[in-house]
N, C-alpha and C positions, 0 to 999 in steps of 0.2 A: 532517334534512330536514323544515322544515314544509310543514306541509297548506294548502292555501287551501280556505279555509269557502265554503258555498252561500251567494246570495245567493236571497231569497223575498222575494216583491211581496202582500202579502194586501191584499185590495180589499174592504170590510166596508160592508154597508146601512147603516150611521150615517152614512156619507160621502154616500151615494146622498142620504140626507134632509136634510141639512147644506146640500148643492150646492143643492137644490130650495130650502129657506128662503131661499138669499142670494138666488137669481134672483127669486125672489116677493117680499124687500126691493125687489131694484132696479127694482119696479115702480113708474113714479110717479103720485100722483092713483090709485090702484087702486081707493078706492071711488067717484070720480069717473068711473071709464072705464066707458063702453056694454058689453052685453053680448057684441058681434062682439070689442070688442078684447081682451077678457080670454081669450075663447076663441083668438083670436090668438096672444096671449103667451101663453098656456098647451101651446100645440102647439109653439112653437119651443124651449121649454123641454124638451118630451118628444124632440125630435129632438136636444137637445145631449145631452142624459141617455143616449142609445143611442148617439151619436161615442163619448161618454167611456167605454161598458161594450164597444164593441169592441177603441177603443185596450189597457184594461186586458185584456181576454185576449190579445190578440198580444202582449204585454208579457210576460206567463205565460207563454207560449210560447216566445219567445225567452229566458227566467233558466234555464226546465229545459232547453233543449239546451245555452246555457251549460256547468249544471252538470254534463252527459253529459260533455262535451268536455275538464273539467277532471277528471272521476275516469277517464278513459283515461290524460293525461295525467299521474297519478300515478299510475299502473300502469303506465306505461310506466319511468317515473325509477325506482321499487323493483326492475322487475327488471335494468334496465343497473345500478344499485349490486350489484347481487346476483352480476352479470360482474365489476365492476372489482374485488370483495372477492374471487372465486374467482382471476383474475389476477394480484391482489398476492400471495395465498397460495402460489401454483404458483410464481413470482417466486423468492421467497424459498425455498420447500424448493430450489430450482436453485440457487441462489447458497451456499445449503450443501453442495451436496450437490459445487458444482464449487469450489470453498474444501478437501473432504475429498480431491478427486482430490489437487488440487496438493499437498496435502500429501504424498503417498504418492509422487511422482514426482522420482525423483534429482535433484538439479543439474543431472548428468551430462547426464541426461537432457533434460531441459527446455534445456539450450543447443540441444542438437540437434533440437528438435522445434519449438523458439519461431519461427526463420524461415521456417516451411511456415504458423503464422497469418496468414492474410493478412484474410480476410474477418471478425474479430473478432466472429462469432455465436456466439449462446446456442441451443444446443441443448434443446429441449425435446418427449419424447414422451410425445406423448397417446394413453391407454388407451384405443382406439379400435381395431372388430374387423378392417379392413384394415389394423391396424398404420400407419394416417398418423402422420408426423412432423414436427412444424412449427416453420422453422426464422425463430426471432427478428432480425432484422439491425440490430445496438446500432452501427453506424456511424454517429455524429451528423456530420449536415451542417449550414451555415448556413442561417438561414432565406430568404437573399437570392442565395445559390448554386441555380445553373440545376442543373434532375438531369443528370448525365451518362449518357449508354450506359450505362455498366456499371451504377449503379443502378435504371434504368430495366429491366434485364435479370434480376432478382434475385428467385429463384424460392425463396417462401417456405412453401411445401408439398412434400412428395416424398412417396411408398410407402418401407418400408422397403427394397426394392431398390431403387430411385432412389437414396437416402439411404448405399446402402454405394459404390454406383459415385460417387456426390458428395463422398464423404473419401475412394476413392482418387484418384481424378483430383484432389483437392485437392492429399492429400499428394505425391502424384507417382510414386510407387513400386511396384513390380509384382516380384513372383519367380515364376515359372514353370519349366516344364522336361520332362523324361523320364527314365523308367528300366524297367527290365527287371531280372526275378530270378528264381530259384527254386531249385528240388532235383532232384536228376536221378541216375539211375544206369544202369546196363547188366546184361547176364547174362554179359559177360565185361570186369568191371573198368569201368575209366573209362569213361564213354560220350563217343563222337569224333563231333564234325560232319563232317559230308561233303557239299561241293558245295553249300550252303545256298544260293547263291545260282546255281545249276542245277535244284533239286530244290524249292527251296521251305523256306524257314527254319520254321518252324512242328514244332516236335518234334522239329530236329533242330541248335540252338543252346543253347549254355550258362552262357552268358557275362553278365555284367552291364552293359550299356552304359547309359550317363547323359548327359543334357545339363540345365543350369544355365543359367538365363537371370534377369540381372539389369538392370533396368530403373530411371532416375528423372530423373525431369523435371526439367529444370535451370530451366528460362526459356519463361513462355507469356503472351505479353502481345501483343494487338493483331495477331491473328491470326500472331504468328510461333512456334512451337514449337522447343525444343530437347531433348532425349533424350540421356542418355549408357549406351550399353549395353555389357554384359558376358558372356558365354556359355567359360562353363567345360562341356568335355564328356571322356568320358576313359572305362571300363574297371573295373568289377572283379572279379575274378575269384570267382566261387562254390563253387571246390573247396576252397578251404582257410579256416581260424578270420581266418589273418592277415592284415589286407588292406594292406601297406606297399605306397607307390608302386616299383612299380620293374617292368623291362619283362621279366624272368623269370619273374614270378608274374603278367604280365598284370592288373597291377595301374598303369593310366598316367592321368595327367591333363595337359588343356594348355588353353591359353586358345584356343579357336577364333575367337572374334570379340571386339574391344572397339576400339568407334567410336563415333562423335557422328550421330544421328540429325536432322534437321531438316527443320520444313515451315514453308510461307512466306517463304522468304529466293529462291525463283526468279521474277525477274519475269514477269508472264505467265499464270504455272501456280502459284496461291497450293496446290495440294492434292499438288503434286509432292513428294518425299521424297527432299534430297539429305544425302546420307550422306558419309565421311571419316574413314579408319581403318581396320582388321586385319576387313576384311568383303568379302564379296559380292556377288550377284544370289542368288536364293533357290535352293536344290535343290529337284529334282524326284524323288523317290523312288518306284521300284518297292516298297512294302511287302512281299510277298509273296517277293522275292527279296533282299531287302536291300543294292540297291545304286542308284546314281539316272542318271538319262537326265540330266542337269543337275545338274554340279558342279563350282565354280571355286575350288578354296582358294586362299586369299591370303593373301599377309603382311601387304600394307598397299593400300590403293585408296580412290578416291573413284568415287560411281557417283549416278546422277538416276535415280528409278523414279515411274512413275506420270503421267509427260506425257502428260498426252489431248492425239493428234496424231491428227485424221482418225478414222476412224469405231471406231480402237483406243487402245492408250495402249502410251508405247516407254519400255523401261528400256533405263540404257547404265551402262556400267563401267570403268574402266582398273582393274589390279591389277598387281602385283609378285608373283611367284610363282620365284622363285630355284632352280635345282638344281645338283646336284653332279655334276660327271663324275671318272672314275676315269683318268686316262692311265694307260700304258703307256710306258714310255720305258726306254733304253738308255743309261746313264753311263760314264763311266771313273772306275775308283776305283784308289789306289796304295795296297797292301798287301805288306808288307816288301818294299817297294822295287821293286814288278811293277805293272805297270798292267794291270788288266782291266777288261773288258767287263760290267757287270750292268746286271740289267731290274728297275727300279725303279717303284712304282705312287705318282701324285702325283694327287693331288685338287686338282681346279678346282671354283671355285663363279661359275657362270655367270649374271649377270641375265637375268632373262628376264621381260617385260611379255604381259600379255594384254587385249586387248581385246575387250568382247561387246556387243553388241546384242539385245535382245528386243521384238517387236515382237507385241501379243497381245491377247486379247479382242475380235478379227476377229469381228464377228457374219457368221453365215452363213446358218442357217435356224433354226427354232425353238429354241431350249434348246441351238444348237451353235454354240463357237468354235473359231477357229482362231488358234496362233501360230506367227510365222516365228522362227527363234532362229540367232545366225550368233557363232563365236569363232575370234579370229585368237592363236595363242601366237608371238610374236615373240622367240627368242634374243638379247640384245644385247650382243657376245664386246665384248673389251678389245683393245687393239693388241697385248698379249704371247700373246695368246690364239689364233692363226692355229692352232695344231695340233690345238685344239678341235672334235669335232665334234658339233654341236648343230643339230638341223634343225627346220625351224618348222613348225608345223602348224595344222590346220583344223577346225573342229568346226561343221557346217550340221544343224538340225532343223526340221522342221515337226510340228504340234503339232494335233490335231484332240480336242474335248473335245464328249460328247455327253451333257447332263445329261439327267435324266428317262428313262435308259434302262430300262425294265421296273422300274422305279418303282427304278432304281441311278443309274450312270454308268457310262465306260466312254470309256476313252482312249484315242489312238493316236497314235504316236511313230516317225515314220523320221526316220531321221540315216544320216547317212556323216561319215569322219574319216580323217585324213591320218597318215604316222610314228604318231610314241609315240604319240597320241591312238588310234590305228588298232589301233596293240598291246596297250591295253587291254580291246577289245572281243572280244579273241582269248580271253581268259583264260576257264578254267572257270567260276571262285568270284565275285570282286569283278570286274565291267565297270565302272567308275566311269568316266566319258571325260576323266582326269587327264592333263597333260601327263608328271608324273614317277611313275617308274616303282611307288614303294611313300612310306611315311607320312614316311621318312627324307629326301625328297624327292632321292632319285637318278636319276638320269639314264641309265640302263641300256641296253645293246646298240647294233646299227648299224639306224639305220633308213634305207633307199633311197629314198624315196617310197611307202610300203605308203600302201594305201589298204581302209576297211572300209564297209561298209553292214549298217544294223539296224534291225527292222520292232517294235516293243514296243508288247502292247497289254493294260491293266488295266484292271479293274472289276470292280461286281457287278451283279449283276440277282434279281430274283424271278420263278423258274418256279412259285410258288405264295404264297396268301397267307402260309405260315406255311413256306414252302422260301425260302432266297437262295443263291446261286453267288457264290463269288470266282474271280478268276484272276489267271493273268499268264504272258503267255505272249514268248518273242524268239526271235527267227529273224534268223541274223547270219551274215555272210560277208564274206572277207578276201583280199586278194593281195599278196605281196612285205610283208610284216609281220615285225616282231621276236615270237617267240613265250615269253614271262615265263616260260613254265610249263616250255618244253622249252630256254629259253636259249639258242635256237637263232635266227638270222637265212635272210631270203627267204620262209618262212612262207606256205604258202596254207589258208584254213582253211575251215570251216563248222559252223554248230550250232544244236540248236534247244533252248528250256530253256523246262520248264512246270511251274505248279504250279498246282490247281484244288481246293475246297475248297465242297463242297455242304455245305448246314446245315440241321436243321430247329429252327424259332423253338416253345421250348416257351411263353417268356411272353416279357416284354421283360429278364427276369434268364438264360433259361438257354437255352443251345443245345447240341445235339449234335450232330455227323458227322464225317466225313471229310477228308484234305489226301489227294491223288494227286500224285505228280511223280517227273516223266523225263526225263531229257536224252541228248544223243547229239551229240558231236562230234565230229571227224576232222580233225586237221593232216596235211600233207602236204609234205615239206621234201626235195625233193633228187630226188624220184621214190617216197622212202621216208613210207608212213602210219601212224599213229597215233592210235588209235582208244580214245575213254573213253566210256561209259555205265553208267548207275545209273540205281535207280527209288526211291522210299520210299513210305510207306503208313502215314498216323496217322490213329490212332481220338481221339477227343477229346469233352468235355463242355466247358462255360467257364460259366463265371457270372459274368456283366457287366453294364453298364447300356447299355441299347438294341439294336437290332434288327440294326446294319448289322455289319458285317463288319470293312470294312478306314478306317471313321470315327466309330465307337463305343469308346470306351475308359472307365474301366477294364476290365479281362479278367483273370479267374483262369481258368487252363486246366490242365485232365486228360487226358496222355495218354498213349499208347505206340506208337512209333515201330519200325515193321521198315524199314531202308534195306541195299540191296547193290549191291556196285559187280561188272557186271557184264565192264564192260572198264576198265583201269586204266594204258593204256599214255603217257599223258601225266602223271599224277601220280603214280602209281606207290602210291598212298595201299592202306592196312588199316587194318581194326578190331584191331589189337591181336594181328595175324596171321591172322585172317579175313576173307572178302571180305565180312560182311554183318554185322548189329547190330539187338539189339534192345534199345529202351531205354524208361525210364521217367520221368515226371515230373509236374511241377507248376511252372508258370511262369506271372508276374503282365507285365501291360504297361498302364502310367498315362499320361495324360499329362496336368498340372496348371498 
């Protein structure tokens, strides 16, 4: 780059005296002229003489800011060169440095990861102390091509967080999930759960449960989204080295969900989420007793979540949920030549459709909504099926959710349920409000019309800055019900099951205290009652991340559990031939 040179004007007394001779030449007759006129011409000559000595300094004046003007301007060019030479450098170490990746990545590989570039950017981070990342966009367009939207849209700075959520949602792919583990023992052998889901799971579960969720975007173009999901959940057992699937060792897995996810394809509602395939409506989970006020397995359904209709928003469902009933029946059989009478048992597998509605985030008053929730289980026998008996039933909830409670939350849940749905709620351990009877999806007992009602309310609160309380508490009652536990039909029942769980906050990693829980039920079948109650008692530390309770995870927990069943006339259940246990342990709970 050349310089452009000063230009200088020097104005020097020789010229001053030069100019004065020619003017005194072009005098004419000068010794002829009188003395008024020479004094004449002498004055007009002194008045040219001082035009020409002002022009020449404003002349001066304007060459040096000239020359100001021009030494910025090359100060300005030396340092933009000093950018384009720091640019090409950074340029090139990148282009080597992403020359070494591809090198280093399979074939294999790179088929599989080629169709996820879409936006053909050079990544480049700058050593800079908020970690800015700034992303290059080498997509050559025409120079006579209009911008479209999307390059008009095309954000070429991020923070290093911005920048990891910007390659996953690039890539499309997400793995998430749950599990639970640990070690455990007793002072008499195995240590046994008991009523977990009466008493309060927390010190007195063993087991390892999982869920797998796998995620990846198929298709997102023009505001339409596609997803294709996957959720493997399943069981493994922590008493023993070997963990083969198989349902002896409590070792099972199964595909709980795998469907097609999509947003944008409903007109109308571009933010609604209609779904299709082996899924549901979401469960609602009591944490604390581990079982849920809301749950619909299915084999296969399509279902629209997320319609803003009115001042809430409605999910709806159809699903398939299929079970088995077991007849009874009387044949004739000929054996050496006799024909007799036997009672033979023949499996039927019954379709059976469900429909649900939810209707929810009812605002009400500050920080509280409310949802309606209504499910219809519809049997739908076959023309050979007439001696089938399969009765349809009804599952109605209201749903009240009070954020900002004592600086918690704090939920509350009635439902009533009709048949099988009805006989679920009778049970000690698992309420779950399923139509079939267990996991094998059987169809179990004679249900007349039993009908049940259930009040469930969870949360926590802080009675101090550095105290928080969990709970969970249900109060449920039942008439003319199938009873699971006693196998017995006409069923009237009642029961209340709690489990409460005060903590004190040493920092945001560690807590200590307390689980308390009781239960007490009573069936009543024929005039004749049956009466179950237990209490438990765990002391506990945990070192976790964060404050809350039952929405903070992960949790390592320390504890030891006294549980005794104090009446046992409906399970009939021991510790190993005692009515009480005490146990020990260490249990992790993630969720990722």
């Amino acid at each position: 780059m050349k310089y452009l040179t000063k230009a200088v004007l020097n104005v020097k007394p020789k010229r001053i005296v030069l100019i004065t001779l020619l003017g005194l030449c072009s005098i004419q007759n000068s010794f002829a002229a009188t003395q008024e006129e020479l004094e004449a011409r002498i004055s007009m000559l002194e008045q040219k003489l001082l035009a020409l000595s002002e022009e020449s300094i404003e002349l001066k004046k304007q060459v040096i800011e000239s020359n100001k003007q021009l030494a910025q301007l090359n100060k300005n060019i030396q340092q933009q060169q000093i950018v384009i030479n720091n640019q090409q450098k950074a340029l090139k170490n990148q282009s080597v440095a992403l020359a070494q990746t591809s090198t280093k990545i399979p074939a294999s590989k790179q088929n599989q990861t080629q169709p996820n570039i879409n936006s053909k950017s050079v990544v480049q981070q700058k050593p800079t102390v908020d970690n800015q990342i700034v992303i290059v966009n080498d997509t050559k367009q025409s120079d006579n091509a209009a911008p479209t939207s999307q390059t008009k849209s095309v954000k070429n700075s991020f923070t290093l967080s911005e920048f990891k959520d910007y390659i996953k949602d690039e890539i499309g792919f997400s793995f998430n999930g749950y599990f639970r583990g640990g070690w455990s023992t007793s002072q008499n052998g195995k240590p046994k759960n008991y009523a977990e889901g009466a008493l309060g799971r927390f010190g007195n579960e063993y087991g390892g449960w999982y869920d797998l969720v796998f995620k990846q975007k198929v298709y997102d173009e023009d505001g339409h989204r596609v997803d294709a999901i996957v959720m493997i959940d399943g069981n493994v057992a922590t008493n023993k080295a070997a963990g083969l699937f198989n349902t002896q060792d409590d070792n099972i897995m199964q595909f709980s969900d795998i469907y097609l996810s999509t947003k944008g394809f409903v007109p109308g509602f571009p933010d609604a989420n209609l779904w299709v395939g082996k899924h549901s409506l979401p469960y609602n989970e009591i944490q604390m007793l581990d079982w849920k006020t809301q749950k619909t397995p299915a084999g296969g359904g399509i279902g629209i979540e997320d319609l803003g209709i009115g001042v809430g928003k409605l999910d709806l469902a159809l699903v398939r949920a299929d079970v088995n009933v077991k007849q009874v029946k009387k044949v004739e059989v000929v054996n050496n030549g006799n024909t007799e009478i036997q009672t033979v048992t023949k499996r039927e597998e019954v379709d059976l459709n469900e429909i649900e509605f939810r209707y929810r985030d009812i605002p009400l008053w500050q920080d509280a909504t409310l949802a309606i929730n209504g499910r219809y289980s519809a049997p739908n026998k076959s023309k050979i099926q007439d001696s089938v008996s399969v009765k349809n039933a009804w599952l109605g909830s209201l749903v009240l959710r009070q954020n900002n409670f004592f600086g918690g939350f704090n939920q509350w849940t009635l439902q009533t349920a009709t048949n099988s749905v009805a006989s679920q709620l009778a049970n000690i351990n698992t309420n779950n409000p399923e139509f079939a009877a267990n996991s094998d999806n059987d169809y179990i007992g004679t249900h007349t019309g039993g009908k049940a009602y259930r009040l469930v309310s969870e949360g926590e609160a802080y009675l101090a800055d550095k105290v928080i309380v969990a709970h969970a508490l249900a109060l449920t009652t039942g008439t003319d019900v199938y009873s699971y536990d006693l196998n017995l039909a006409h069923t009237d029942f009642s029961s209340f099951k709690s489990a409460i769980r005060p903590a004190y906050i040493w920092d945001n990693y560690n807590q200590s205290g307390i689980e308390l829980g009781y239960f007490r039920q009573k069936n009543k079948v024929k005039g004749k009652s049956y009466n179950e109650e237990g209490f438990k008692t765990t002391i506990f530390h945990s070192f976790k991340v964060g404050e809350s309770i039952l929405t903070s995870r992960p949790d390592i927990r320390f504890y030891v559990s006294y549980i005794e069943s104090l009446q046992n006339e409906i399970s009939k259940f021991d510790f190993n031939g005692k009515d009480n246990q005490i146990s020990f342990g260490v249990q992790t709970e993630v969720w990722f």
